[in-house]
C-alpha positions in Angstrom: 1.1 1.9 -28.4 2.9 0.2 -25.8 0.5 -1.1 -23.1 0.7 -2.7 -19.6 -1.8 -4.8 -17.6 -1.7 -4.0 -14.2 -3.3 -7.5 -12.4 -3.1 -8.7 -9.1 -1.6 -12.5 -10.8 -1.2 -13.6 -14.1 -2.6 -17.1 -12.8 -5.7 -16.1 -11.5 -6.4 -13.9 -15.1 -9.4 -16.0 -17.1 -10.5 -16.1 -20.4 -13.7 -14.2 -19.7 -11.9 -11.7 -17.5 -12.5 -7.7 -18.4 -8.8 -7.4 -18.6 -7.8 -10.6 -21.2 -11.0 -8.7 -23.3 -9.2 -5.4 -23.2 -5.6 -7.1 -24.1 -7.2 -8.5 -26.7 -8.6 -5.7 -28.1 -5.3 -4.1 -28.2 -3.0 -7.0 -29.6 -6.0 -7.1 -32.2 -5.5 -3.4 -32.8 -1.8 -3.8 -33.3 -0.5 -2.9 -30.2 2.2 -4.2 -28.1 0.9 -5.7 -24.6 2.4 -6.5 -21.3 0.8 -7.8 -17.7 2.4 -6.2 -14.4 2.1 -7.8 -11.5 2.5 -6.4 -7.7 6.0 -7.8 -7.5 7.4 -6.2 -11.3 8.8 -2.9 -10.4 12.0 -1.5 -9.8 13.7 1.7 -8.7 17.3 2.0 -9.1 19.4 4.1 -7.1 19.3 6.3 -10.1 15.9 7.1 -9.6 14.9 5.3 -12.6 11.8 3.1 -12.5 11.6 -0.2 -14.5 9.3 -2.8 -14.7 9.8 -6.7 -15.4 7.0 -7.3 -17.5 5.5 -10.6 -18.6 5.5 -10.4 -22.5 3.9 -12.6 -25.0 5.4 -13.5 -28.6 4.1 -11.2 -31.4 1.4 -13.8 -32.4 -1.8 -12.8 -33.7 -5.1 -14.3 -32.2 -8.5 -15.0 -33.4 -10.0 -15.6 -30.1 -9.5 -14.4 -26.3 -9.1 -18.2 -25.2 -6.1 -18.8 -27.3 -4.3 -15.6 -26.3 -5.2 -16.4 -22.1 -3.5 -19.9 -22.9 -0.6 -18.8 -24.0 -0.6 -15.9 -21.3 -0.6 -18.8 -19.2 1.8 -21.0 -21.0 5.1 -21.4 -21.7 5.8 -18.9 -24.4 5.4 -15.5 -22.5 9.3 -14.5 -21.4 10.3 -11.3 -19.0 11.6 -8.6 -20.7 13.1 -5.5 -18.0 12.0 -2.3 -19.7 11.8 1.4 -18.5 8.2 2.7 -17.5 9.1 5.8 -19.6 9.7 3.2 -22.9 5.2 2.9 -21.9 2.2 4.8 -23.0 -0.2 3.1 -20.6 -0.3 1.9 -17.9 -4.2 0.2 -17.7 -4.3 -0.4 -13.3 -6.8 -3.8 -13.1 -6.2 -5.0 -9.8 -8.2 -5.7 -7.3 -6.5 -4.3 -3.6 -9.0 -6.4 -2.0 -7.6 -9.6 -2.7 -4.0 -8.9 -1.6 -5.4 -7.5 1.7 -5.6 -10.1 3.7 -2.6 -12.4 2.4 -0.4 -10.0 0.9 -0.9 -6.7 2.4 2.4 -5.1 0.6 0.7 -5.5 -2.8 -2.9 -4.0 -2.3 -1.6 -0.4 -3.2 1.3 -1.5 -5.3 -0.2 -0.6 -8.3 -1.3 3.5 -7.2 1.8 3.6 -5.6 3.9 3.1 -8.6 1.6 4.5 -10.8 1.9 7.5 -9.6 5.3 7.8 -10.3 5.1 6.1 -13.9 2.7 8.9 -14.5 5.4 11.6 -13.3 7.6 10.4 -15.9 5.4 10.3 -18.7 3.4 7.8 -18.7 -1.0 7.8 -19.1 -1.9 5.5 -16.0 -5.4 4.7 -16.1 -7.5 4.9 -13.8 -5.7 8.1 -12.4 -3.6 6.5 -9.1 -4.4 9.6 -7.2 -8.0 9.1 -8.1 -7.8 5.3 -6.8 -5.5 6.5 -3.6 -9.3 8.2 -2.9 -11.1 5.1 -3.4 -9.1 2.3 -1.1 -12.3 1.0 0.3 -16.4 1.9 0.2 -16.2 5.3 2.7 -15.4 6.6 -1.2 -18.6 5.9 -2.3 -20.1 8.5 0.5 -18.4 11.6 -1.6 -20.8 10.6 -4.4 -24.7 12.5 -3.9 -26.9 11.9 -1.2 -29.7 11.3 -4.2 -27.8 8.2 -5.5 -26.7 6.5 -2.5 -29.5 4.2 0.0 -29.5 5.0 3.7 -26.1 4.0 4.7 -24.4 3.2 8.5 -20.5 2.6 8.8 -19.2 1.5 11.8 -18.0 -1.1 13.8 -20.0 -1.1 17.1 -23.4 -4.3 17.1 -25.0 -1.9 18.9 -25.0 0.9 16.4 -26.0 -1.4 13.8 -28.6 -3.2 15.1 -30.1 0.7 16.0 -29.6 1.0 12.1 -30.9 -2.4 10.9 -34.4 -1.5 13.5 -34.8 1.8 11.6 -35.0 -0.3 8.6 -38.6 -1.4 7.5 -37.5 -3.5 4.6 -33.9 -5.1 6.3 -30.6 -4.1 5.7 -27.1 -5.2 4.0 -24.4 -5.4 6.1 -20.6 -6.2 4.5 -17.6 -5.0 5.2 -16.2 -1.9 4.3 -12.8 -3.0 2.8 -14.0 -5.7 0.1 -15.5 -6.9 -3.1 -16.6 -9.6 -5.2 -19.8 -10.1 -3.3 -17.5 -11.5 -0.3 -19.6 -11.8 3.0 -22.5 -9.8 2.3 -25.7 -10.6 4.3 -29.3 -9.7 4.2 -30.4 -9.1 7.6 -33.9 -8.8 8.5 -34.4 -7.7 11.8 -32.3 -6.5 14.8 -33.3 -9.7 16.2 -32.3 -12.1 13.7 -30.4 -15.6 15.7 -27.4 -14.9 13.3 -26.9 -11.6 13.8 -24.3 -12.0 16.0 -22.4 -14.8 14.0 -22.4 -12.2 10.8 -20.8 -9.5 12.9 -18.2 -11.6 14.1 -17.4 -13.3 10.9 -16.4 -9.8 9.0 -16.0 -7.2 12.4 -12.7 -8.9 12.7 -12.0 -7.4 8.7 -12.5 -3.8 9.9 -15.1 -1.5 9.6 -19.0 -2.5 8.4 -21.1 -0.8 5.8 -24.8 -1.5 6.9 -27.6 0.0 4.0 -31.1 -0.3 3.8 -32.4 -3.3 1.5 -34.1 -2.0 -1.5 -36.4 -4.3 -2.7 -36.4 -4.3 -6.3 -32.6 -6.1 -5.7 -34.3 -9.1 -5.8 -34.7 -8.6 -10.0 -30.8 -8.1 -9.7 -28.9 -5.1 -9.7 -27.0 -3.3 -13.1 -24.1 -3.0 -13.8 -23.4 0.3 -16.2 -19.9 0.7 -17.2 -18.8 4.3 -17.6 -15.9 5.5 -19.5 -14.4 9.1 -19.7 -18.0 10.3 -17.2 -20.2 8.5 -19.8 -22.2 4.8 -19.9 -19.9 3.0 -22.4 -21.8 3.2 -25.9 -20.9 1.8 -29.0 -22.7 1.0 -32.1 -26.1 2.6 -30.7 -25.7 -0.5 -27.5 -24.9 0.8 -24.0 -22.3 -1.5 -22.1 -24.7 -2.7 -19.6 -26.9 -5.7 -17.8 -28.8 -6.7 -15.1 -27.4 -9.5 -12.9 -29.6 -11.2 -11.3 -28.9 -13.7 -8.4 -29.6 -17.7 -8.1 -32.4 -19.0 -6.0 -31.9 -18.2 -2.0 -29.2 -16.2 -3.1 -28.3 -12.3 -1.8 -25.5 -11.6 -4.3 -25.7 -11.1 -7.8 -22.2 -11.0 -9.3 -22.0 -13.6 -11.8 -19.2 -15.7 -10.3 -21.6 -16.5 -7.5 -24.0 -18.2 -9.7 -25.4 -15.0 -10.9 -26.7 -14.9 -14.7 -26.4 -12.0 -17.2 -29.8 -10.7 -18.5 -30.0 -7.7 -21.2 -31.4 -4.8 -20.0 -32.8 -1.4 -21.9 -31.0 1.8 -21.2 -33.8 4.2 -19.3 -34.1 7.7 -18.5 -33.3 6.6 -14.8 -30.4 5.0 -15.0 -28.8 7.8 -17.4 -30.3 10.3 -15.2 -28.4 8.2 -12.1 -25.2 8.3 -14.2 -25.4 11.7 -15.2 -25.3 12.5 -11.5 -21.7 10.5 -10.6 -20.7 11.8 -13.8 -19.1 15.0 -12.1 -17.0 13.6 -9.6 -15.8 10.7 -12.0 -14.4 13.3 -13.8 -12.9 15.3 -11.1 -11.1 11.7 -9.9 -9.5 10.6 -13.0 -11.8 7.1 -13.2 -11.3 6.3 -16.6 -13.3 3.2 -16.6 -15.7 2.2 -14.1 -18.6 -0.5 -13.3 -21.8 1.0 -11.3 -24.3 -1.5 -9.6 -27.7 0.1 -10.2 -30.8 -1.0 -8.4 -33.6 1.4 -8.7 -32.6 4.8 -8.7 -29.6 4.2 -6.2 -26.4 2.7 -6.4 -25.2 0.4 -4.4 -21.2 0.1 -5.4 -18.6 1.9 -7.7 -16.1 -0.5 -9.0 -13.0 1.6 -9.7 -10.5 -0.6 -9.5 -11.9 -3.9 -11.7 -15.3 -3.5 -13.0 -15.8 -6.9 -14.8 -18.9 -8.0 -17.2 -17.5 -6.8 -20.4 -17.4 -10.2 -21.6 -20.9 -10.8 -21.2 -21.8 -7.3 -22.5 -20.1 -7.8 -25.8 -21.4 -11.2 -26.2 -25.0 -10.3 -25.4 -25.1 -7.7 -28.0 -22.4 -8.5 -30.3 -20.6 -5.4 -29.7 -17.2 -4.9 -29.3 -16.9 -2.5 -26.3 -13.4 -3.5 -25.5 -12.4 -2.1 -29.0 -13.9 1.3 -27.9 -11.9 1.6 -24.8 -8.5 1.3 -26.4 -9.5 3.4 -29.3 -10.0 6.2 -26.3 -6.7 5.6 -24.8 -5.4 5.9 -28.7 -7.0 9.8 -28.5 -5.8 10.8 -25.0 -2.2 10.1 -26.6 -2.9 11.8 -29.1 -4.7 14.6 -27.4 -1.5 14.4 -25.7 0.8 14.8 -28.3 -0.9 17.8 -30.1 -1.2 19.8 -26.5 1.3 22.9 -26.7 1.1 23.2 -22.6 1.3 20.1 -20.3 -1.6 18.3 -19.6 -2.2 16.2 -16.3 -2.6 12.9 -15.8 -5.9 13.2 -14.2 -7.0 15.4 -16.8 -6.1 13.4 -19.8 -7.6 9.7 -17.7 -11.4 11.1 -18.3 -10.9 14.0 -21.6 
């Protein structure tokens, strides 16, 4: 299987990254691997698409670190090959980071992945799905039953009406965005800062403002799913509860967040059986959902990270069991006697 990484830099990949886990997982299965960055396509007047990809040497590695230092080293070389010459194309990037900087790149990777999957090629997660998720408005398509009291707009007024109805405080964040960025708890309508917060991210775009549930103060989960279905192997469940630092809103790990086991319940299958559907429906191959009680407060479709800590936690290689599933869609693929879309195959 030839495979490409689909990542917003090659520089900013780390050795505890989701993504360098699932590379290595493949190279370890035998595969061939590639990274793709916004700036490696090409059409040809010809119609035909290519892609520069970064390539590494066929070395074999014991350990994740060594592969990421030669990733970022002097030993990977660019080899030009055609997007049909693929099997996968795994999409890992994060549009939210090219937003602001590098707003050509944020939708590089549906763009073009929806025509490497016109030619052949299993691009996962489906780019039409993703084209559906560009910022957290997708989240409102999921069921009432999951999601907490939610306001999206960009008038003070409207939210402070919101944050008043609100006896425990809200969230407010903006509505493009991820990573924890400029999230705030806000207590009352009449907190001083109020003001300051909605200046510092209004000028981003639209606000998402949603009622505090108080049990995020233990941290929140995060469940990956994988074909509609938490991410099992070995009798383990791909999941944990992150739980924030001191003083601290945000629980995402790179904040200063730590990684805690957690037991898989009846509540938060029963809250993943619910998303299941429309996970399905979307093409969202692999995806990251922040639990806190019986709500869920984000879908990560585009990067869902944490796999590292997963499979360290319980000594579990989950990474293996994502490739081995991209291994049967091709060759659910090859045994189909009528065509089979890419949507379709992204979540059978």
């Amino acid at each position: 299987m030839r495979i490409a990484f689909f990542v917003n830099s090659i520089e900013g990949e780390t050795p505890r990254y989701t993504t360098t886990l699932l590379a290595f997982a493949a190279l370890s299965r035998g595969h061939e691997i590639y990274y793709l960055t916004p700036g490696d396509f090409v059409l040809r007047a010809d119609n035909t698409l290519l892609v520069r990809a970064t390539a590494l040497p066929g070395a074999k590695y014991k350990k994740p670190e060594t592969f990421h230092k030669d990733l970022q080293g002097d030993k990977t070389n660019i080899k030009t090959i055609d997007v049909g010459d693929l099997d996968v194309i795994f999409l890992r990037n994060d549009p939210s980071l090219d937003a602001a900087e590098r707003p050509w790149a944020a939708h590089v990777g549906a763009m073009f992945g929806r025509v490497a999957s016109e030619r052949g090629v299993l691009v996962v997660n489906d780019p039409d799905g993703l084209a559906l998720a560009q910022n957290k408005l997708y989240f409102q398509d999921f069921p009432e039953a999951v999601r907490p009291v939610t306001l999206i707009s960009k008038s003070i007024e409207e939210i402070r009406d919101f944050i008043e109805q609100q006896p425990k405080g809200a969230i407010v964040k903006p509505l493009q965005g991820s990573g924890g960025k400029n999230v705030f708890k806000i207590n009352s309508p009449k907190d001083s800062n109020l003001n300051q917060i909605f200046e510092a991210i209004s000028g981003e775009g639209y606000l998402i403002a949603q009622s505090y549930l108080p049990e995020a103060k233990a941290g929140d989960i995060r469940l990956f799913m994988m074909n509609g279905l938490p991410l099992e192997r070995d009798g383990k469940y791909a999941v944990m509860r992150r739980v924030p630092a001191e003083g601290e809103v945000r629980s995402n790990i790179h904040v200063a967040g730590t990684a805690e086991t957690v037991a898989i319940s009846k509540a938060i299958l029963s809250v993943a059986e619910m998303v299941r559907p429309k996970l399905i429906q979307d093409g969202m191959f692999l995806v990251g959902l922040d639990i806190v009680g019986d709500k869920i407060l984000e879908i990560n479709v585009f990067t869902p990270g944490g796999l590292f800590h997963m499979s360290e936690m319980y000594k579990t290689n989950f990474a293996e069991s994502v490739i081995s599933s991209l291994e049967g869609k091709l060759a659910i693929r090859e045994a189909q006697t009528s065509p089979v879309s890419n949507r379709q195959l992204a979540t059978l």
